[in-house]
C-alpha positions as CSV (number, residue, x, y, z in Angstrom):
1,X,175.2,114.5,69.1
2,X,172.8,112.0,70.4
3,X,169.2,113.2,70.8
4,X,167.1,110.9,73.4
5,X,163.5,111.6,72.5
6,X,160.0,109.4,72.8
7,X,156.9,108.5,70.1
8,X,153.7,107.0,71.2
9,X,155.3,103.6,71.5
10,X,159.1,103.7,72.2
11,X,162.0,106.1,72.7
12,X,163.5,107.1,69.5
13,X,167.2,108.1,69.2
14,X,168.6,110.6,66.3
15,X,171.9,111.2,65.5
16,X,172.7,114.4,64.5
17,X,176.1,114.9,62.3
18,X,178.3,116.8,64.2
19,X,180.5,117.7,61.3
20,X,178.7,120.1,59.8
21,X,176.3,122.1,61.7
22,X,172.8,122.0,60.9
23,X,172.7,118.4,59.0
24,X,171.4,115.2,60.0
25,X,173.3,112.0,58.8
26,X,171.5,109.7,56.6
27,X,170.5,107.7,59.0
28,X,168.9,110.0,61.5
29,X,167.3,112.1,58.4
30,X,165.2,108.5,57.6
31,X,165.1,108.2,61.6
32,X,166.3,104.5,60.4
33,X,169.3,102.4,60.0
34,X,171.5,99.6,58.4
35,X,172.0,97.3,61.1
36,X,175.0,94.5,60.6
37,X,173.6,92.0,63.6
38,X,170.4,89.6,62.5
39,X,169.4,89.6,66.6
40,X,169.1,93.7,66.8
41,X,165.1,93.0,67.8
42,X,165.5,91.1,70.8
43,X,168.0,92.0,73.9
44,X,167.7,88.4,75.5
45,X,169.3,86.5,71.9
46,X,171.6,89.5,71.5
47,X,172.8,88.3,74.8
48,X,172.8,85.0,74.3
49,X,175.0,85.3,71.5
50,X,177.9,86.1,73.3
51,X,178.2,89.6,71.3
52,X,179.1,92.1,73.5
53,X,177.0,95.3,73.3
54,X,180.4,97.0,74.2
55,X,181.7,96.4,70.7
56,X,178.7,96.8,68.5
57,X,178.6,99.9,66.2
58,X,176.7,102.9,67.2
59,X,174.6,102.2,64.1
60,X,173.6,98.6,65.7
61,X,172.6,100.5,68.8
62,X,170.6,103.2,66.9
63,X,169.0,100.0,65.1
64,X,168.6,98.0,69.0
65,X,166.7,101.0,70.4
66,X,164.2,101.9,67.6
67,X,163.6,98.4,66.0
68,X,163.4,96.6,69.4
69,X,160.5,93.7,69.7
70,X,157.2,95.7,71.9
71,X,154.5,93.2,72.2
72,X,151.0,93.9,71.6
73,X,149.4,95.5,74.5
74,X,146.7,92.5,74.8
75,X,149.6,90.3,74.7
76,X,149.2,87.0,77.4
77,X,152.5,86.7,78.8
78,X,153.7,83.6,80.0
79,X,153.1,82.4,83.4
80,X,156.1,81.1,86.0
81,X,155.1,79.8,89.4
82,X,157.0,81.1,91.7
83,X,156.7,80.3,95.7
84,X,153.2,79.5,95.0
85,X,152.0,81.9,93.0
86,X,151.7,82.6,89.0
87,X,154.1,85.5,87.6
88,X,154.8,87.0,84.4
89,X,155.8,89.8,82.1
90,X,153.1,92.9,82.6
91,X,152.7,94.9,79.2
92,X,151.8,98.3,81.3
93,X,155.4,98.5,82.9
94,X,156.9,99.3,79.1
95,X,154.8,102.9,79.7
96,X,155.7,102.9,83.0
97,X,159.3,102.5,82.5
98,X,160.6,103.9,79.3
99,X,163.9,102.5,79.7
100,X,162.7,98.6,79.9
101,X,162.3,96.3,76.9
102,X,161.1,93.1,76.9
103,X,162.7,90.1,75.9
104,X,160.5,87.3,73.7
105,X,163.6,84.3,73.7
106,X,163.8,85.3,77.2
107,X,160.1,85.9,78.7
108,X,161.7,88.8,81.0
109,X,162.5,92.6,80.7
110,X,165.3,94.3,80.5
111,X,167.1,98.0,81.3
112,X,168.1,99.0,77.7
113,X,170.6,101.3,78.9
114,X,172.4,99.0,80.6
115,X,172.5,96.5,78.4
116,X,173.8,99.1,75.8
117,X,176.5,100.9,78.0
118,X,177.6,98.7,81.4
């Protein structure tokens, strides 16, 4: 059983052991886990190396969701002109939108579901 839930900062996920009823595995009990894939902080270089979140273990995912890079709120993102004007990254639309990460290697956001599941 997969329990979606949110802290201050991000959403957290918990897997609960389905096995045996009333027990946590492990890995949900230290609301941590092993991840096997070095880029499980950042969505952009997870993409960019041609691994598809398809095939990664559910323990890579747990890791992806609660280990994923959040910048500093006071962070200055950087800046791309675009039709004349200066865009970039806003730091308020990761409380706005629970289900967006942001991407350093890429300078963008991203829907974490979708990454994890389409």
């Amino acid at each position: 059983v997969v329990t979606v839930g949110e802290d201050a900062h991000q959403p957290v996920v918990v897997v609960d052991d389905v096995s045996s009823p009333g027990t946590r595995s492990a890995a949900s009990a230290a609301n941590e886990t092993e991840s096997t894939n070095p880029v499980m902080d950042d969505v952009g270089t997870l993409l960019d190396s041609g691994t598809s979140c398809l095939t990664l273990s559910s323990a890579d995912k747990i890791a992806l969701v609660n280990g994923h890079f959040v910048p500093d709120q006071s962070v200055n993102f950087p800046k791309t002109v675009m039709n004349g004007s200066n865009r970039s990254f806003r730091a308020a639309w990761l409380t706005t939108y629970k289900w967006l990460v942001y991407s350093k290697s890429q300078d963008g956001g991203y829907c974490l579901p979708c990454v994890l599941f389409a």
